[in-house]
Structures are given as structure tokens and as C-alpha cells.
MMTF fields as JSON, N, C-alpha, C and O atoms, coordinates in Angstrom:
{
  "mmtfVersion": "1.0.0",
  "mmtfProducer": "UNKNOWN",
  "numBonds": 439,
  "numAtoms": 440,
  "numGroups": 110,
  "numChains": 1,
  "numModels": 1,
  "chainsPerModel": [1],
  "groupsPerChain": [110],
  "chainIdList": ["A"],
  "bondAtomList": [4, 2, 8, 6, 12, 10, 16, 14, 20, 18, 24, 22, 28, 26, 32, 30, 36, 34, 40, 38, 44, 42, 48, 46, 52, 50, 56, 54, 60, 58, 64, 62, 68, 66, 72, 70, 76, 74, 80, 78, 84, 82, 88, 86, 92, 90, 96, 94, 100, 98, 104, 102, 108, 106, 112, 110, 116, 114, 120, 118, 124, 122, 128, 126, 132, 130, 136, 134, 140, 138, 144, 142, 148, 146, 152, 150, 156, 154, 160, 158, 164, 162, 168, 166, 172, 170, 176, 174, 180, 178, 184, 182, 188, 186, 192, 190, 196, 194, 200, 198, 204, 202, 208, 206, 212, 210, 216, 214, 220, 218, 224, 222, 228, 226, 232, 230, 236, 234, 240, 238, 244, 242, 248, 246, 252, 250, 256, 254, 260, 258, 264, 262, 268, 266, 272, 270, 276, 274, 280, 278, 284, 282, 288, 286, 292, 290, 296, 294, 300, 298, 304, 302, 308, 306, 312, 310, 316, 314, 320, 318, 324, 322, 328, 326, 332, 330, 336, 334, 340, 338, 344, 342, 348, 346, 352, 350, 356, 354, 360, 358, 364, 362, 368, 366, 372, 370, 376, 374, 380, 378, 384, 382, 388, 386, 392, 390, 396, 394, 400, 398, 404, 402, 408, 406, 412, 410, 416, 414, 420, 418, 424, 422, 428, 426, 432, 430, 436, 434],
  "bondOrderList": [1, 1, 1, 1, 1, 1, 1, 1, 1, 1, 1, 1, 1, 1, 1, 1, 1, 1, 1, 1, 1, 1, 1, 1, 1, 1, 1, 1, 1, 1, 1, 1, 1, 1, 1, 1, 1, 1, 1, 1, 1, 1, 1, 1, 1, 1, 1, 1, 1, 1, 1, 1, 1, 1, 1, 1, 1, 1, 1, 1, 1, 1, 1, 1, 1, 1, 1, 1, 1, 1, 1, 1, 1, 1, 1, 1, 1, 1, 1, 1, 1, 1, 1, 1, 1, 1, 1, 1, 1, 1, 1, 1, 1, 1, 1, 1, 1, 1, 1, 1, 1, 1, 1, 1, 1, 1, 1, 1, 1],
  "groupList": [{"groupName": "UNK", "atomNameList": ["N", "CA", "C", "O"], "elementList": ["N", "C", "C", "O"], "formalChargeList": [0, 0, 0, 0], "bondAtomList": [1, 0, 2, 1, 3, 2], "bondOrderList": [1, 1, 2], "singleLetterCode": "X", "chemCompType": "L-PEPTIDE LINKING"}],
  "groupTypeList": [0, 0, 0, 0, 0, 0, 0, 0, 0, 0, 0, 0, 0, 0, 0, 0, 0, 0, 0, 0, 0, 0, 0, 0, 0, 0, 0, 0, 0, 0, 0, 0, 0, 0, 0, 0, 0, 0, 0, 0, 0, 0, 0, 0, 0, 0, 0, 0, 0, 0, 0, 0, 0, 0, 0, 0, 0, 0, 0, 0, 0, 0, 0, 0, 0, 0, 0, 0, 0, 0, 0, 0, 0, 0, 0, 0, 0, 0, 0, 0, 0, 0, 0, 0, 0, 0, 0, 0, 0, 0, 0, 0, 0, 0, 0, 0, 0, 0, 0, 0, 0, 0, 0, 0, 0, 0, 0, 0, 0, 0],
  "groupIdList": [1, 2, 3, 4, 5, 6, 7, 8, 9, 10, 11, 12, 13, 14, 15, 16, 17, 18, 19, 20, 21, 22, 23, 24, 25, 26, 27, 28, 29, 30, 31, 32, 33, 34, 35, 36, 37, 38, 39, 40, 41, 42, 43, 44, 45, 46, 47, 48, 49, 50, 51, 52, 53, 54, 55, 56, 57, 58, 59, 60, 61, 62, 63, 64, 65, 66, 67, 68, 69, 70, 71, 72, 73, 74, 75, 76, 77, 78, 79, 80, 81, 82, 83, 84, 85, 86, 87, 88, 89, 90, 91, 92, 93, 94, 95, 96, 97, 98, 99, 100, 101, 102, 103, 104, 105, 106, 107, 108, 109, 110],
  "secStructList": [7, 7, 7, 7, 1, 7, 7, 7, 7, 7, 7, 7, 7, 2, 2, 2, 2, 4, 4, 4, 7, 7, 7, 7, 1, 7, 7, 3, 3, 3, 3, 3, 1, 1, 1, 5, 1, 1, 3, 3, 3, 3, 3, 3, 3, 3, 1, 1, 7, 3, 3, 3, 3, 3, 3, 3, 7, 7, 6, 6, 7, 7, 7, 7, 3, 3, 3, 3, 3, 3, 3, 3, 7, 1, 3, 3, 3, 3, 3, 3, 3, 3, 7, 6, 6, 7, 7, 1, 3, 3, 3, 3, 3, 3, 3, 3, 3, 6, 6, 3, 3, 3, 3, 3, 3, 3, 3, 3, 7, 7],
  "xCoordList": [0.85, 0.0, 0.886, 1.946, 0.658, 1.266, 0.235, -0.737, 0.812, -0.225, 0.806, 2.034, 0.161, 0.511, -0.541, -1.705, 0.418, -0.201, -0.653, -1.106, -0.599, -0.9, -2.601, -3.265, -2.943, -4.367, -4.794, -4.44, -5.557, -6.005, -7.185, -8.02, -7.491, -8.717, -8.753, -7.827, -10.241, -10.57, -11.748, -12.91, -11.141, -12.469, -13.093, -12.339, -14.002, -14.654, -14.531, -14.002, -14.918, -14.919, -16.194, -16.753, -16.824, -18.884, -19.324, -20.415, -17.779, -18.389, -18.814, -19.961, -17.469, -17.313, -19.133, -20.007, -19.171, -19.793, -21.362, -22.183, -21.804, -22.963, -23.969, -25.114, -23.463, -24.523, -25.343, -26.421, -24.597, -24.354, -24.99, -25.074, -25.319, -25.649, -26.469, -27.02, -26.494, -27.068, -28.049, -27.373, -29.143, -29.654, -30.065, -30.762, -29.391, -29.718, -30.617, -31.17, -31.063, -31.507, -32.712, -33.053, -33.416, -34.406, -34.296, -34.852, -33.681, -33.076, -33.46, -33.996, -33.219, -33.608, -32.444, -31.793, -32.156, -31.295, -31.711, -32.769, -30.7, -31.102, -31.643, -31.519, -32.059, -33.084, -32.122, -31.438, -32.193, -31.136, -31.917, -32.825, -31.618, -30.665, -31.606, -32.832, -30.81, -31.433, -30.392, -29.204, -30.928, -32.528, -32.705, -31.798, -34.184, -34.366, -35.798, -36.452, -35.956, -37.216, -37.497, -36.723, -38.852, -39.573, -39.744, -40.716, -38.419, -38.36, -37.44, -36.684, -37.314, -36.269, -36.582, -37.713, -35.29, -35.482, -34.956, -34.037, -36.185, -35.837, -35.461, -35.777, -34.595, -33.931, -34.33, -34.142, -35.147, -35.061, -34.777, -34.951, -34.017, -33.709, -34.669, -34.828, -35.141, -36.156, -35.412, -34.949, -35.295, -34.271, -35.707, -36.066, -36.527, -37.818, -39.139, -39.366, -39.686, -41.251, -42.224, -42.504, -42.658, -43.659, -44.099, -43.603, -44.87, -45.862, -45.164, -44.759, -45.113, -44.494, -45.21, -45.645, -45.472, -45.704, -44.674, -43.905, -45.054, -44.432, -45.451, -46.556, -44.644, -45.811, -44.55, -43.425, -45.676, -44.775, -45.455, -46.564, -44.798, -45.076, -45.16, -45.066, -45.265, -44.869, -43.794, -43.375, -43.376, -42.695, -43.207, -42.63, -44.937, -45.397, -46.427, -47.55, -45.399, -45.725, -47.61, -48.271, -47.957, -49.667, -48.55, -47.525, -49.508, -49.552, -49.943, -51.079, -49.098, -49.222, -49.822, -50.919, -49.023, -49.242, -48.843, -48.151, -49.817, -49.413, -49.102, -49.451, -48.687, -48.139, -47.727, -46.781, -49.138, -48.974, -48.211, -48.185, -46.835, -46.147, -46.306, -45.417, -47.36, -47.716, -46.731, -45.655, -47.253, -46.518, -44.984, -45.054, -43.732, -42.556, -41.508, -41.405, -41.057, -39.479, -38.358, -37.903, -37.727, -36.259, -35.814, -36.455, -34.752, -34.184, -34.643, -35.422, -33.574, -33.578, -34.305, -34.47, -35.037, -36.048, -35.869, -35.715, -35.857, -36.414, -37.584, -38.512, -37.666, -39.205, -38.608, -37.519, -39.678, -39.648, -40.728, -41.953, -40.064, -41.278, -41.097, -40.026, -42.657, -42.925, -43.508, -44.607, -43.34, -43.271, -44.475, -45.422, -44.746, -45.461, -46.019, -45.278, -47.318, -47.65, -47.272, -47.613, -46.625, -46.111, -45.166, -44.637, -44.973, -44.155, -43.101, -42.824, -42.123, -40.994, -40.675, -41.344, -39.584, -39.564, -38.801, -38.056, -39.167, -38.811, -39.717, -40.914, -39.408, -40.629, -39.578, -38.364, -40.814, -40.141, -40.701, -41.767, -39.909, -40.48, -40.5, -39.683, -41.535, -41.002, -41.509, -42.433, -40.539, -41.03, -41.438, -40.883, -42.606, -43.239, -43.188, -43.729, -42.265, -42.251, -42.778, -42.157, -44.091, -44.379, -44.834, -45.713, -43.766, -44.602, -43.442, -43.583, -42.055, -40.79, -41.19, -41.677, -40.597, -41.14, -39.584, -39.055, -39.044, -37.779, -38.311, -39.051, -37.691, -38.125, -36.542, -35.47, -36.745, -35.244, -36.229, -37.349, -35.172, -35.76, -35.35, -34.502, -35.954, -35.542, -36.069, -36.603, -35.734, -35.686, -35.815, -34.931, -36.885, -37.926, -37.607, -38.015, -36.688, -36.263, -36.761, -36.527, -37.983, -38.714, -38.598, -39.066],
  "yCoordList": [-1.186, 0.0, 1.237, 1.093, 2.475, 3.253, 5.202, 5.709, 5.626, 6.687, 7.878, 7.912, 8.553, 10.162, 11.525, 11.488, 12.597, 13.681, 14.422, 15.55, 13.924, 14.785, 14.382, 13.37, 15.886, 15.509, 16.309, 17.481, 16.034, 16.556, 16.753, 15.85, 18.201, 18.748, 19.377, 20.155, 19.144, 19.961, 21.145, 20.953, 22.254, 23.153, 23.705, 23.898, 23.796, 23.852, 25.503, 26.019, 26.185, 27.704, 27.879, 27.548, 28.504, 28.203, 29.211, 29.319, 30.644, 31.638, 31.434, 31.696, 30.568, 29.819, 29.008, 29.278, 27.997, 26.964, 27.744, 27.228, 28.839, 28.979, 28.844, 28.605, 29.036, 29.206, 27.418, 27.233, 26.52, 25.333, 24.429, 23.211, 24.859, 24.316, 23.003, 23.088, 21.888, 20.693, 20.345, 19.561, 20.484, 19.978, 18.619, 18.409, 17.53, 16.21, 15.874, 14.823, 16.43, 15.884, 16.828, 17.711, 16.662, 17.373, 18.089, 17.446, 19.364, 19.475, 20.99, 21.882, 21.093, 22.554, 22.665, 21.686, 23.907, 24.69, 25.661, 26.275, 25.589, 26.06, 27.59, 28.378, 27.699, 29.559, 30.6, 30.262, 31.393, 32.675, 33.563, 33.633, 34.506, 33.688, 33.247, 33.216, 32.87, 31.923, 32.052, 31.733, 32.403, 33.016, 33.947, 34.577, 34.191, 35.521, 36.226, 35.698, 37.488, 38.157, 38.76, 39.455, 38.358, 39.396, 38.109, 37.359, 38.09, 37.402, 36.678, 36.743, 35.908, 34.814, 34.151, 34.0, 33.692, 33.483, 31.527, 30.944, 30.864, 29.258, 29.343, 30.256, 28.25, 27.615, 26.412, 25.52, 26.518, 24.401, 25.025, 26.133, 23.331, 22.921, 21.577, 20.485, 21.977, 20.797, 20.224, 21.088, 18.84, 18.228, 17.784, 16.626, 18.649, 18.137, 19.283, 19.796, 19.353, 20.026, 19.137, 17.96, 19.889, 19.006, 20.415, 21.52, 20.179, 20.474, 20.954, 20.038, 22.266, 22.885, 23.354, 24.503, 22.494, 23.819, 23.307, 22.347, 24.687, 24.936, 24.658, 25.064, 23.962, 24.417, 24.519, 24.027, 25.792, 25.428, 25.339, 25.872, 24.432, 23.849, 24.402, 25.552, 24.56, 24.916, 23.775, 22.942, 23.823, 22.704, 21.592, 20.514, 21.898, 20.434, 19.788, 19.285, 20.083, 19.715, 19.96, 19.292, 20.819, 22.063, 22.943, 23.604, 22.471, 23.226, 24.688, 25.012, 25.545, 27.268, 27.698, 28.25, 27.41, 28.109, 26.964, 26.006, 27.517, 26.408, 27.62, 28.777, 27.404, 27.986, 27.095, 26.327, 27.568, 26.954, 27.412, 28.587, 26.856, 27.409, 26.622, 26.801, 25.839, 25.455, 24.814, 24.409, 24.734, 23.987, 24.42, 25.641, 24.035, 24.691, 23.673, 22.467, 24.524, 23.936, 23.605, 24.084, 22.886, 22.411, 23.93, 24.943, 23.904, 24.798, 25.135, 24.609, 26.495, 27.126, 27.765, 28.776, 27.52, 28.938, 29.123, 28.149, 30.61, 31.272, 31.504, 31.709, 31.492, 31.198, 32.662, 32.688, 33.841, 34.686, 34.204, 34.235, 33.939, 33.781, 35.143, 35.532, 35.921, 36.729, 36.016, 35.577, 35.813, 35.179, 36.188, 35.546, 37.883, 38.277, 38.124, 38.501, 37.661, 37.732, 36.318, 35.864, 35.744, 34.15, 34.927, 36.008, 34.116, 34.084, 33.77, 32.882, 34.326, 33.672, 32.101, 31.554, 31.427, 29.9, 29.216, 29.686, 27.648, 26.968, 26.751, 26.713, 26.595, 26.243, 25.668, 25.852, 24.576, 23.443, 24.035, 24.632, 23.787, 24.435, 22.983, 22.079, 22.942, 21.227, 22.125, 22.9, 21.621, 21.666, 20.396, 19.306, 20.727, 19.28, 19.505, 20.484, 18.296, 18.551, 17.335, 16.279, 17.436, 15.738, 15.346, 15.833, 13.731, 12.983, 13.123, 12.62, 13.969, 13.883, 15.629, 16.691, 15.036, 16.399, 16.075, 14.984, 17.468, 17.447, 18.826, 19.794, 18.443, 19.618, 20.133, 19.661, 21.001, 21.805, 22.869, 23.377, 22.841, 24.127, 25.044, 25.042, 26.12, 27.432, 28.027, 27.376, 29.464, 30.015, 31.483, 32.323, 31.644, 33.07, 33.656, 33.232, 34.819, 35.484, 36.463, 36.864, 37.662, 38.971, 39.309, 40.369],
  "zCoordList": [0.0, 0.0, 0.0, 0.609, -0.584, -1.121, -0.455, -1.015, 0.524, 0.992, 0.485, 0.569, 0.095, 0.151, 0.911, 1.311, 0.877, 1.186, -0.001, 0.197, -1.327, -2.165, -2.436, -2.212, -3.102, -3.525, -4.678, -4.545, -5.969, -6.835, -6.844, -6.799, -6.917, -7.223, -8.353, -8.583, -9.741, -9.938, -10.289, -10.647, -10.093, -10.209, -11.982, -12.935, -11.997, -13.031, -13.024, -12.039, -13.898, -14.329, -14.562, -15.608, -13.425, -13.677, -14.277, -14.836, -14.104, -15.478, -16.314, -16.674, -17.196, -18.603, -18.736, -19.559, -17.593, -17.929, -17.894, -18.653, -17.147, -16.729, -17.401, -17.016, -18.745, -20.079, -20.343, -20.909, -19.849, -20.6, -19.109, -19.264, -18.051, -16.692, -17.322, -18.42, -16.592, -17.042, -15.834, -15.168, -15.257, -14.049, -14.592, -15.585, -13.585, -13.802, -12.988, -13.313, -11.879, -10.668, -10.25, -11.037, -8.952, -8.453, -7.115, -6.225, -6.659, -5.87, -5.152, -5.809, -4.173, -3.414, -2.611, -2.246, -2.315, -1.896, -0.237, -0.099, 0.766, 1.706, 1.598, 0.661, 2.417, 1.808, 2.711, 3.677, 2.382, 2.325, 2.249, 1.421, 3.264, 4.373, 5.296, 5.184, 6.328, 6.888, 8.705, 8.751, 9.581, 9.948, 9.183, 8.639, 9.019, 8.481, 9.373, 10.273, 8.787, 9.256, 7.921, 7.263, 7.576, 6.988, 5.887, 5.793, 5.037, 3.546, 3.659, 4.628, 2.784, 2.25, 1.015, 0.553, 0.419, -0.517, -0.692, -0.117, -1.908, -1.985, -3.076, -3.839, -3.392, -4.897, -4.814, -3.987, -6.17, -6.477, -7.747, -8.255, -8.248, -9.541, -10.155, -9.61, -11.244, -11.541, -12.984, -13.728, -13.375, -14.361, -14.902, -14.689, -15.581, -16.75, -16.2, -15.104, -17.26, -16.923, -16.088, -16.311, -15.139, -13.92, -13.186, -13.402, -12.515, -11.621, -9.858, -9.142, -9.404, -8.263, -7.587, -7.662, -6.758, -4.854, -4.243, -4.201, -3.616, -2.237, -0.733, -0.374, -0.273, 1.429, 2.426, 2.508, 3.426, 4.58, 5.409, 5.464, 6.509, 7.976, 9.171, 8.741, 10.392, 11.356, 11.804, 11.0, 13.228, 14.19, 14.199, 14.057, 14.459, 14.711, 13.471, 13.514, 12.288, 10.823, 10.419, 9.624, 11.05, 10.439, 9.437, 9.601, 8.206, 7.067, 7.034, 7.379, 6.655, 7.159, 5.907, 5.822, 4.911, 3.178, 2.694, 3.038, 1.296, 0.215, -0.991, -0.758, -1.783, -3.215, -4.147, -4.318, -4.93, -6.732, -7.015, -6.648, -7.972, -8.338, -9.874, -10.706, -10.162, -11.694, -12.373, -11.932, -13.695, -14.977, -14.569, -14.429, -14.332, -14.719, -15.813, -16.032, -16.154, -17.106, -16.79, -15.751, -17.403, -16.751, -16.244, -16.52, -15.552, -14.775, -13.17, -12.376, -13.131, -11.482, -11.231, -11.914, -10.219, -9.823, -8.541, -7.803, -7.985, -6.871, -6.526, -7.309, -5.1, -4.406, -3.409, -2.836, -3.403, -2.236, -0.891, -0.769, -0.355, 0.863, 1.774, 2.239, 1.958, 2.829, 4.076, 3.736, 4.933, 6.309, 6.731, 7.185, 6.7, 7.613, 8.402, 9.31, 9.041, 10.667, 11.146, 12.238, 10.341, 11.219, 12.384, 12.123, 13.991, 14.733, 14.665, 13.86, 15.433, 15.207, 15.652, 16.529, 14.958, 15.053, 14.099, 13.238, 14.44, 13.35, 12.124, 12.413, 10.781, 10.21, 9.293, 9.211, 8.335, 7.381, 5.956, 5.806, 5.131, 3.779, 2.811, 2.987, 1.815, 1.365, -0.325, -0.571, -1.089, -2.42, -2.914, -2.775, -3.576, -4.495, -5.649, -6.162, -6.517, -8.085, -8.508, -8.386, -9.087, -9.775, -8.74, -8.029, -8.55, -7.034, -5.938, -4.823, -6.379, -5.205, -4.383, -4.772, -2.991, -2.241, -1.669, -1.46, -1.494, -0.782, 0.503, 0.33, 1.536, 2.724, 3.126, 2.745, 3.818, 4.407, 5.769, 5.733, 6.819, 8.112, 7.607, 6.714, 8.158, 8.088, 9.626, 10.524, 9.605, 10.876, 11.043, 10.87, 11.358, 11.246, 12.945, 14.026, 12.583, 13.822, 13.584, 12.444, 14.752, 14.547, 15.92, 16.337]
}
């Protein structure tokens, strides 16, 4: 067996590449920021045209809001969430594309 300290990485140039982005997968992104007050913002990536809501939860998973977010197309989208008279807390955000739902916390400080 043969160990070293060396290691190869490499990085891609996402300037170069940005034009050419490939989403393979179905995926959401933590919301930003995060805690927040007032707003925040979600990222999902959807890899085909399907069908998007959003819901969010409280702590003890009661459904707060729902949001059609309809027909969409391959690619990235942003979600603004206005939080207004919700309390402060934990709350769960889940995107549904099709029949896959992915969730992530977030954290509403006022």
C-alpha cells in the first residue's frame, strides 16, 4: 500500500460553464438567508417540466401556506417567501415537483 499527502482537485470555471448548466436531478437549496425576518429566498432545480408547490409547515408539521407554483421547465427557480404575521420559530419548507417532495428548516427570527 502506497499513501501520500498529495491531492487533486478539480475546479470547473462556472463563469465559462454557466450558459451550458445541465440539471440532472431534483433538488432545493437552503433559503437565504437563513434566519431571516420578513423574507427569504428558496432555490429548487427541476431536471424536466412538472408540476411545483411549495408548502410550509410549522414545528409540529400544520400546514401554514401552500403555493402553486404550476406547470414549470427544466431549470432554477427562486421562491420569495414573505413570512409576515407568522411568529418567530422553526418552520419546514417542502417543495413538491411531480410525485418527489424534498423539505429543508428554516428560521424566522422577529
Amino acid at each position: 500500500t502506497y499513501y501520500t499527502n498529495e491531492i487533486s482537485v478539480h475546479i470547473k470555471n462556472l463563469a465559462l460553464e454557466k450558459e451550458n448548466i445541465m440539471i440532472k436531478d431534483f433538488a432545493i437549496e437552503q433559503n437565504y438567508p437563513n434566519p431571516f425576518n420578513g423574507m427569504t429566498s428558496i432555490k429548487y432545480m427541476i431536471p424536466e417540466s412538472g408540476i411545483v408547490k411549495i408548502k410550509i409547515f410549522d414545528i409540529l408539521g400544520r400546514e401554514i401556506r401552500v403555493f402553486d407554483e404550476g406547470e414549470k421547465g427544466v431549470g432554477m427557480y427562486e421562491f420569495k417567501f414573505n413570512s409576515g404575521e407568522l411568529s418567530s420559530g422553526i418552520y419546514i419548507y417542502s417543495v413538491q415537483y411531480n410525485k418527489k417532495i424534498l423539505s429543508k428548516k428554516m428560521l424566522l427570527m422577529k
